[in-house]
C-alpha positions in Angstrom: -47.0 46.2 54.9 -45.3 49.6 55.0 -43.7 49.2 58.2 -42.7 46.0 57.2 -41.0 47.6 53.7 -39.8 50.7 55.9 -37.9 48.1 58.5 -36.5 46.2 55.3 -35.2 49.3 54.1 -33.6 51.1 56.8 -30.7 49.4 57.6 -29.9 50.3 53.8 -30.5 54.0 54.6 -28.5 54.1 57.1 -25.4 53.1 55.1 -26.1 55.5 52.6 -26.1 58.0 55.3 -22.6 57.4 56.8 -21.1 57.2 53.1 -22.7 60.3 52.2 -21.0 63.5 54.1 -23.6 65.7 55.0 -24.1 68.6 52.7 -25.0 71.9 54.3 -28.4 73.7 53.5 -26.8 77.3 53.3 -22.9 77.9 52.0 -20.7 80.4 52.7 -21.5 83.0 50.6 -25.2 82.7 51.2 -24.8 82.5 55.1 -23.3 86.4 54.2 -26.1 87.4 52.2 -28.6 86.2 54.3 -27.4 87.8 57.5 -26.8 90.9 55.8 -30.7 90.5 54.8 -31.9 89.2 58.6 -29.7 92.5 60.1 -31.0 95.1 58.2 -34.6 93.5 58.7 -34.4 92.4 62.2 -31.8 94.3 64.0 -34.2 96.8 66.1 -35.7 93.2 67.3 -33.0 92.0 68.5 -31.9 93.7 71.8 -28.8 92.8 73.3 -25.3 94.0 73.4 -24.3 90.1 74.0 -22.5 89.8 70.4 -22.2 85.9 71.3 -26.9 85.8 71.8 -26.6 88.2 68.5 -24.5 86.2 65.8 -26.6 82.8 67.3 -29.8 84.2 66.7 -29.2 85.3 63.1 -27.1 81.9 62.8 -30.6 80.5 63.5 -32.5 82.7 61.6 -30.7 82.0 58.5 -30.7 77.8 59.1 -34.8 78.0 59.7 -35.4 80.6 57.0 -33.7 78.3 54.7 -34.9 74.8 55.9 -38.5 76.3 57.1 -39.5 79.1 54.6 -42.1 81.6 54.9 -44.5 79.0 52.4 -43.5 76.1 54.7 -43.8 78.2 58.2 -47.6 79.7 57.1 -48.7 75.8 56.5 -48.2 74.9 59.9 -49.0 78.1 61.2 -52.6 77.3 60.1 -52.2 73.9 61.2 -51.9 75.3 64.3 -54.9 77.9 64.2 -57.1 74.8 62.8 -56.0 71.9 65.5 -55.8 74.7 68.9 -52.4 72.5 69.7 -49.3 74.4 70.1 -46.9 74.5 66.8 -43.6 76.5 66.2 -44.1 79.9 65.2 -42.0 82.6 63.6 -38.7 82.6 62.0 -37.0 81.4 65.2 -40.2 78.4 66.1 -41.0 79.3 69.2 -43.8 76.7 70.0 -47.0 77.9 71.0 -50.6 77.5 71.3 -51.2 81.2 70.2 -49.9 82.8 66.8 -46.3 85.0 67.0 -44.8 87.0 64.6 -41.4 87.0 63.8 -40.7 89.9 65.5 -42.1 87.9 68.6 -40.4 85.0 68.4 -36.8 86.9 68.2 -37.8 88.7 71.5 -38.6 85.4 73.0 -35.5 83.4 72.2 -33.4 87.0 73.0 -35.0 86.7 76.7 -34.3 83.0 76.7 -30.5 83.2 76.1 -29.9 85.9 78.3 -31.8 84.4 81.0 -29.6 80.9 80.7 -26.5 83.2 80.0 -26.9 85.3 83.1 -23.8 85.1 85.2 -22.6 82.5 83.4 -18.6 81.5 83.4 -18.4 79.6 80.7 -16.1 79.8 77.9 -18.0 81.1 74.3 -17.9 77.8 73.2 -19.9 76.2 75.9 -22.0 79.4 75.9 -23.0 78.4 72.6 -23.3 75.1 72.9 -25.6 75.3 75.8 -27.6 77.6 74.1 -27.8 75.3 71.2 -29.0 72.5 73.3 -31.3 74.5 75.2 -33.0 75.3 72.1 -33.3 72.0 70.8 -32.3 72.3 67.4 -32.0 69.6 64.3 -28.7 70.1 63.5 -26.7 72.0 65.8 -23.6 71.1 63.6 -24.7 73.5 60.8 -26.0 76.6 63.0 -22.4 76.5 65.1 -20.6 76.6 61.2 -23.4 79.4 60.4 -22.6 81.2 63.8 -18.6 80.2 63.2 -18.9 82.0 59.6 -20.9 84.8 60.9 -18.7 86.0 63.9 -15.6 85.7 61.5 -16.9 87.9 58.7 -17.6 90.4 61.7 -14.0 90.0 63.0 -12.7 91.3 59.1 
């Protein structure tokens, strides 16, 4: 009966959905805030002297600490300590059968993107967009406007 209701439905949704622009989860002057915040909290974690892996992890940081807060990130963290399956961890969700900390799941994605970035060519667009896609992310869109915001407020 649901599915039936759900498949009656979703045509309608998905109209909504293209008439509707997307709205982003964090705004400008937020985006600021929070990296100022994620910096001063994580920025022993995170080492690199790639600016390009730097401003895209706290670009992440901020669009998971907004869409997955602490609260939200603890639930499934027990999830994951009741079931034994592997869920995403930390502020950056790193999946994993074990339980990481933050702090862990920075260093992780750190070694990750210098690993894919090692002798790379690529222009810093395709950099990040690689990344991005190696990461797997919901909305890529929003965390290269995050990233895009972050690395201009630098340049000032």
């Amino acid at each position: 009966m649901v599915v039936y209701i759900y498949s009656l439905c979703k045509p309608q949704i998905n109209k909504v959905n293209q008439i509707i622009p997307e709205k982003r989860t964090v705004d400008k002057e937020n985006t600021i805030m929070l990296f100022a915040k994620y910096k001063n909290k994580y920025h022993k974690v995170i080492k690199t002297k790639n600016t390009l892996i730097t401003n895209l992890i706290y670009a992440i940081m901020i669009y998971n600490g907004t869409t997955k807060p602490n609260a939200l990130r603890k639930v499934t963290e027990l999830r994951g300590m009741i079931t034994t399956k592997p869920v995403p961890y930390g502020i950056m969700q790193v999946t994993s059968k074990i339980k990481i900390t933050d702090e862990e799941s920075i260093g992780i994605v750190v070694s990750n993107f210098e690993k894919l970035l090692k002798n790379s060519k690529l222009t810093e667009k395709q950099k990040v967009d690689k990344l991005l896609t190696d990461y797997n992310l919901d909305n890529k869109n929003e965390i290269l406007e995050i990233y895009n915001e972050i690395s201009e407020f630098l340049k000032k």
